[in-house]
VEXDREN-2710 file (C-alpha; in Angstrom, 1 decimal):
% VEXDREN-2710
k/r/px/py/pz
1/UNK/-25.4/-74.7/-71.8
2/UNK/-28.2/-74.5/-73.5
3/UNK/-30.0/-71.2/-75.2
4/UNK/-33.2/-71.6/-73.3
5/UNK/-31.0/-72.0/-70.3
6/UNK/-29.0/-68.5/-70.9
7/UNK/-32.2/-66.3/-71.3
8/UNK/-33.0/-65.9/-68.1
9/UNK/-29.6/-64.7/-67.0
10/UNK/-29.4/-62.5/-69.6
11/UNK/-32.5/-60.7/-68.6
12/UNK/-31.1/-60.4/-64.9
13/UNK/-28.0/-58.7/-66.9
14/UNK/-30.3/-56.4/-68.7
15/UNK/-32.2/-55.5/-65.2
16/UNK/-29.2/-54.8/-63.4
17/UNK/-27.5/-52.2/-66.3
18/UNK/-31.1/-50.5/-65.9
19/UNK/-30.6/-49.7/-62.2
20/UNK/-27.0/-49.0/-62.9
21/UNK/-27.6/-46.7/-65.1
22/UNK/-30.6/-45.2/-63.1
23/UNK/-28.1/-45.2/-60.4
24/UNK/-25.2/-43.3/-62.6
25/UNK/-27.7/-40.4/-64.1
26/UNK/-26.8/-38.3/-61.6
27/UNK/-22.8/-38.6/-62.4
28/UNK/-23.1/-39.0/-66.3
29/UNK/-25.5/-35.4/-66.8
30/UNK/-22.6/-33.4/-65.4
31/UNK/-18.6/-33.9/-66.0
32/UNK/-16.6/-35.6/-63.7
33/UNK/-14.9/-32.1/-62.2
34/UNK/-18.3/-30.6/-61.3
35/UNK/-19.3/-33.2/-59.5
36/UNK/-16.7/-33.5/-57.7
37/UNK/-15.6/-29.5/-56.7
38/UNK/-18.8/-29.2/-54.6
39/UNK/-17.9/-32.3/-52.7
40/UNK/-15.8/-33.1/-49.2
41/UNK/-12.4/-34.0/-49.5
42/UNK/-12.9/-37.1/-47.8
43/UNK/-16.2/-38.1/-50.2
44/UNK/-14.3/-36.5/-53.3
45/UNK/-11.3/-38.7/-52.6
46/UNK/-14.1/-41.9/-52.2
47/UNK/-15.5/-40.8/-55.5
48/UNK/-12.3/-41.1/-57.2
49/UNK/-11.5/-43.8/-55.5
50/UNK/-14.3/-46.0/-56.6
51/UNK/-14.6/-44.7/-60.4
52/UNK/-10.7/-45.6/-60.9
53/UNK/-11.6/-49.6/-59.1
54/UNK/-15.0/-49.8/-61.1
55/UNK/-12.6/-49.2/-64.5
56/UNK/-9.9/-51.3/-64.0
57/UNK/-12.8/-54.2/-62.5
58/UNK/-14.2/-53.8/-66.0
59/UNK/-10.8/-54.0/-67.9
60/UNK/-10.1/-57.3/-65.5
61/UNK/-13.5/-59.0/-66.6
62/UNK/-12.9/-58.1/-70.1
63/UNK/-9.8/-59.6/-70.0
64/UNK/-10.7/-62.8/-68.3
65/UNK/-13.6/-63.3/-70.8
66/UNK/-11.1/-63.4/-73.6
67/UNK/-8.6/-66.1/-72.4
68/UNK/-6.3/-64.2/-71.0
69/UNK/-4.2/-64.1/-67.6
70/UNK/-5.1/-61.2/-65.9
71/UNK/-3.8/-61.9/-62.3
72/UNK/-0.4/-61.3/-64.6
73/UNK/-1.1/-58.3/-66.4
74/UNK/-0.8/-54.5/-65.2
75/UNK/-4.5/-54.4/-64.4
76/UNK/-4.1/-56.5/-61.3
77/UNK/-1.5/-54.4/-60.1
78/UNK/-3.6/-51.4/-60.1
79/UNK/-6.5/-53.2/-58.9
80/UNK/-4.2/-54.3/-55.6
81/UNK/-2.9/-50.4/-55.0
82/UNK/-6.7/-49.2/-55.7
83/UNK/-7.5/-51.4/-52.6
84/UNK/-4.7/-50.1/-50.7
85/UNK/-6.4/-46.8/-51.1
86/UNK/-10.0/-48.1/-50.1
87/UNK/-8.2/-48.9/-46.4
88/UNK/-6.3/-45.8/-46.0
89/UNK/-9.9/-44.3/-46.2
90/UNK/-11.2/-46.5/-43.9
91/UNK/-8.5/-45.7/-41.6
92/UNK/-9.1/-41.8/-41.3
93/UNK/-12.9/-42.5/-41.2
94/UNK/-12.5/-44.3/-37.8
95/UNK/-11.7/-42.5/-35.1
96/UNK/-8.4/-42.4/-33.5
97/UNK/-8.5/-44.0/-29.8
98/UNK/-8.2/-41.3/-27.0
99/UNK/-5.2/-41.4/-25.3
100/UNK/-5.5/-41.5/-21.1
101/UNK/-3.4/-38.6/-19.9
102/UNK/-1.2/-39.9/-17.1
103/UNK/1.3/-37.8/-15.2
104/UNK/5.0/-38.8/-14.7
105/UNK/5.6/-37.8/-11.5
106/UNK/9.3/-38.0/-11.3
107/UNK/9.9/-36.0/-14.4
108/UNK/7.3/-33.5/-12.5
109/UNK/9.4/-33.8/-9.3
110/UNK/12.4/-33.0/-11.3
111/UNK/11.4/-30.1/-13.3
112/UNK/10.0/-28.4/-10.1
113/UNK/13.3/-29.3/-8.4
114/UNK/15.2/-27.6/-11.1
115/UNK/13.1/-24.9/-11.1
116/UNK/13.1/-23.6/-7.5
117/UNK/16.9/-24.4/-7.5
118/UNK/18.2/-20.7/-6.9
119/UNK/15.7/-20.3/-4.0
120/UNK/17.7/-20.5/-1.1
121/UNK/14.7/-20.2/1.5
122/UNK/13.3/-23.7/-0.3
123/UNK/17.2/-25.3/-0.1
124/UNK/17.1/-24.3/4.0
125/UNK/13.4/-26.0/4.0
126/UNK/14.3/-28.9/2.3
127/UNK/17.4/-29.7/3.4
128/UNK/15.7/-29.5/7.1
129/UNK/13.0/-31.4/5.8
130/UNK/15.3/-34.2/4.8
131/UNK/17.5/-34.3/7.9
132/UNK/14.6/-34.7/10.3
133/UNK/13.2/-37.8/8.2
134/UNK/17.0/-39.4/8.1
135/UNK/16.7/-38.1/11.9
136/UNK/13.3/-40.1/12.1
137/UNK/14.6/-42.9/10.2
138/UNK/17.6/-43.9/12.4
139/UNK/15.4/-42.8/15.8
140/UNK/13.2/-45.7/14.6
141/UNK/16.0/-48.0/14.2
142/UNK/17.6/-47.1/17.2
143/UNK/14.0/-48.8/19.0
144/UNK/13.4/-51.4/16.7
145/UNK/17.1/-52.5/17.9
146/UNK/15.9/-51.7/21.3
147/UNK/13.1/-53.8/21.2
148/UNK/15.1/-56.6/19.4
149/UNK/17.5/-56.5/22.2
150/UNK/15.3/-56.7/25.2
151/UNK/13.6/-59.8/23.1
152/UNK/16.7/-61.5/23.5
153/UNK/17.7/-60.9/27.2
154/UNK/13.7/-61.9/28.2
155/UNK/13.7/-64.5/26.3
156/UNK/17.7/-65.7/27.8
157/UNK/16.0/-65.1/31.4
158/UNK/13.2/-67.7/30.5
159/UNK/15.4/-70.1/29.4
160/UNK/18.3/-69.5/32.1
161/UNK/15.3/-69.8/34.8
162/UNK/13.6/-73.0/33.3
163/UNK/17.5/-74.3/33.5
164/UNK/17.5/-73.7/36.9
165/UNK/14.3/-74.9/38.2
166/UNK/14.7/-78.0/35.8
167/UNK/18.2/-78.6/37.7
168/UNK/16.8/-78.0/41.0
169/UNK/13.6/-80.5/40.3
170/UNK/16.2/-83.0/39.6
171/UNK/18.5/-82.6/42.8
172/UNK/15.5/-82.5/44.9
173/UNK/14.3/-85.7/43.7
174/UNK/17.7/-87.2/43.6
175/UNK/17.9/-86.0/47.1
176/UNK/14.6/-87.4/48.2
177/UNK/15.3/-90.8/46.8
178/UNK/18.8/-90.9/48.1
179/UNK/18.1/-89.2/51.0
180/UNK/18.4/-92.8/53.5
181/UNK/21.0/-93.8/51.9
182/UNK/23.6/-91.3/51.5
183/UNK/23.0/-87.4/51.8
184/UNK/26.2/-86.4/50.3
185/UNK/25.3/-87.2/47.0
186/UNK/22.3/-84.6/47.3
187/UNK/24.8/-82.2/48.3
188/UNK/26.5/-82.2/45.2
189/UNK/23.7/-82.8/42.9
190/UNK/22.4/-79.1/44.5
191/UNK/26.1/-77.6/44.8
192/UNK/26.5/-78.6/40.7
193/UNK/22.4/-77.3/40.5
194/UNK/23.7/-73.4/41.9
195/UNK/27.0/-74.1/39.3
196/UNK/25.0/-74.2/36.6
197/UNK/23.1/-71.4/36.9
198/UNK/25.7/-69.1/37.8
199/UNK/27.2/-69.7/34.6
200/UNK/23.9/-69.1/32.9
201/UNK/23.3/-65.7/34.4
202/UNK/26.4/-63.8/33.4
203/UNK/26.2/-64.1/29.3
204/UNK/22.6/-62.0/29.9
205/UNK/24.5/-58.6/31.0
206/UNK/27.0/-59.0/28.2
207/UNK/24.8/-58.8/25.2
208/UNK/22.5/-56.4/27.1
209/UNK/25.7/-53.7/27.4
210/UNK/26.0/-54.7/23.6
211/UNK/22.8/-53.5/22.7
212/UNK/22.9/-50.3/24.8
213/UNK/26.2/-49.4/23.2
214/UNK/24.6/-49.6/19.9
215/UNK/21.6/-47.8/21.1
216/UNK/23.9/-45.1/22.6
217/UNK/25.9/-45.1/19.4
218/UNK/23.0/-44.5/17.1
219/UNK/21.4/-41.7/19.6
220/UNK/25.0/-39.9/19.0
221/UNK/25.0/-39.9/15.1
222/UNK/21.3/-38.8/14.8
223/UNK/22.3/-36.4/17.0
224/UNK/25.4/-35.0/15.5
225/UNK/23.4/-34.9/12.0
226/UNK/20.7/-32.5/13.7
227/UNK/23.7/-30.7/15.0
228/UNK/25.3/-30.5/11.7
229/UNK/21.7/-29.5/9.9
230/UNK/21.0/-26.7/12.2
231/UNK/24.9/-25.3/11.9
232/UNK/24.3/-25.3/7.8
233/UNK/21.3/-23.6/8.3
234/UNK/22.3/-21.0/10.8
235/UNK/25.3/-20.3/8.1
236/UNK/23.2/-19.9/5.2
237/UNK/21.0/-17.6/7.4
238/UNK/24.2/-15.5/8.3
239/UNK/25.0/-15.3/4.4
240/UNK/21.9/-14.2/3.6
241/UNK/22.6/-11.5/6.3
242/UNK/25.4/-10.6/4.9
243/UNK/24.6/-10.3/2.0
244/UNK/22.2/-8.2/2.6
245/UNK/24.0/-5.6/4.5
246/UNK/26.2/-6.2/1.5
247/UNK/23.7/-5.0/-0.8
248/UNK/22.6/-2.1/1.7
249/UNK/25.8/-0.6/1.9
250/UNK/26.0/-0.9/-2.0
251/UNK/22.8/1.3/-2.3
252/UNK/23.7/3.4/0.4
253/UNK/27.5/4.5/-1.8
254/UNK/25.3/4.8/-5.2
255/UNK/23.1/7.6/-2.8
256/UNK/26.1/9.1/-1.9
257/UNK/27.9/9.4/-5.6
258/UNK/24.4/10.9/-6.4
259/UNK/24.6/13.6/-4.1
260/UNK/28.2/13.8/-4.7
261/UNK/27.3/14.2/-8.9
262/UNK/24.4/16.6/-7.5
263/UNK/27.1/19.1/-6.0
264/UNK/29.3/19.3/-8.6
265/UNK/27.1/20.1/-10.9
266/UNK/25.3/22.5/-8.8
267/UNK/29.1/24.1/-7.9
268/UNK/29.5/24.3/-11.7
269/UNK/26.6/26.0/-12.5
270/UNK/27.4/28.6/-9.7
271/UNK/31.1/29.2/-11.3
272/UNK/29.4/29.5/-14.9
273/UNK/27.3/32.1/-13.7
274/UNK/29.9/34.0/-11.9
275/UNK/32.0/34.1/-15.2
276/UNK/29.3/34.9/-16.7
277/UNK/28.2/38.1/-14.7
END
């Protein structure tokens, strides 16, 4: 390059160091700790910061100006952890992202379970609480089978009755056609017709008994767990009874070694002051 080609960068250099160091006044009048004490942590830390990257930028130019490899020298190395620096400020300058407070039930559940362990007037509720749902629970299963089974027996009496009605259609026609001819064949077409659905009817009863013995069943063991539900509580209610008449009579004897104390004392004092007089 030329000389006439250089001047005019060389006056853009000269502009530049003049606002620099219009820029730096402020920084250069005072020392470097002054400056700095009446500052923020955060800024003083972004002062630092940016004085120690400026440097070593300088030193890396420098070096690169004279011919030699600066990306392998010390410099660089700094240059890269100064950086690091820059984004760790960055980092606590933005704000951290709220957090949506959400409630774990179940550990919730727990923890008041746990706490509310030793009452025994919460036990009784829940444990009633809990029988009548498993009460609930196989009262609803006991219909739901109910249901299920009379589904099965209507739906066996359509199909039984279409049967029959089907097998009667077909000996009344074979009758009607035959009928000139030779009427003992329609006899036997309607005697096999009333065959036929006598064997059809009989399987219905069967699985209907079935299904009421399992109903029956189910009814019995939903009752014997209400039974057995209202026996515990009725025995927990005669501990706590019991115990406290227990505690009662415990309050009533310390009374009575009070007075007991009382009157010896009292019979002591007397004798004192007999010896006494």
């Amino acid at each position: 390059m030329e000389v006439a080609d250089l001047m005019p960068l060389v006056e853009r250099l000269e502009d530049n160091v003049d606002d620099l160091e219009e820029v730096l006044q402020p920084l250069l009048e005072r020392s470097l700790a002054d400056t700095s004490s009446k500052l923020p942590l955060l800024d003083k830390a972004k002062l630092h910061v940016l004085l120690t990257y400026t440097l070593e930028s300088l030193l890396f130019c420098y070096l690169r100006l004279h011919g030699v490899n600066a990306r392998e020298h010390a410099v660089f190395r700094e240059l890269t952890r100064v950086r690091q620096y820059f984004e760790k400020i960055k980092a606590l300058e933005t704000e951290p992202e709220k957090r949506t407070m959400t409630l774990d039930k179940q550990a919730a559940g727990r923890f008041i379970k746990h706490g509310l362990a030793g009452n025994d007037k919460h036990d009784l509720e829940r444990a009633e609480k809990e029988a009548k749902e498993k009460a609930m629970a196989q009262m609803r299963a006991a219909m739901l089978a109910k249901k299920s089974a009379t589904n099965t027996q209507e739906r066996q009496e359509q199909k039984s009755s279409e049967s029959s009605s089907d097998s009667d259609s077909d000996s009344d026609s074979s009758s009607d056609s035959e009928s000139a001819s030779n009427s003992d064949d329609s006899e036997e077409a309607t005697a096999h017709g009333e065959r036929a659905t006598k064997q059809a009817e009989p399987s219905i009863p069967h699985k209907s008994a079935k299904a009421k013995a399992k109903e029956r069943r189910e009814q019995a063991k939903a009752e014997k767990a209400l039974r057995k539900l209202k026996q515990q509580a009725q025995g927990a209610q005669g501990a706590q009874t019991e115990s406290k008449d227990e505690a009662k009579k415990a309050r009533k004897m310390k009374k009575e070694k009070k007075k007991a104390k009382k009157k010896k004392k009292k019979l002591q004092a007397a004798k004192e002051k007999r010896a006494a007089g």
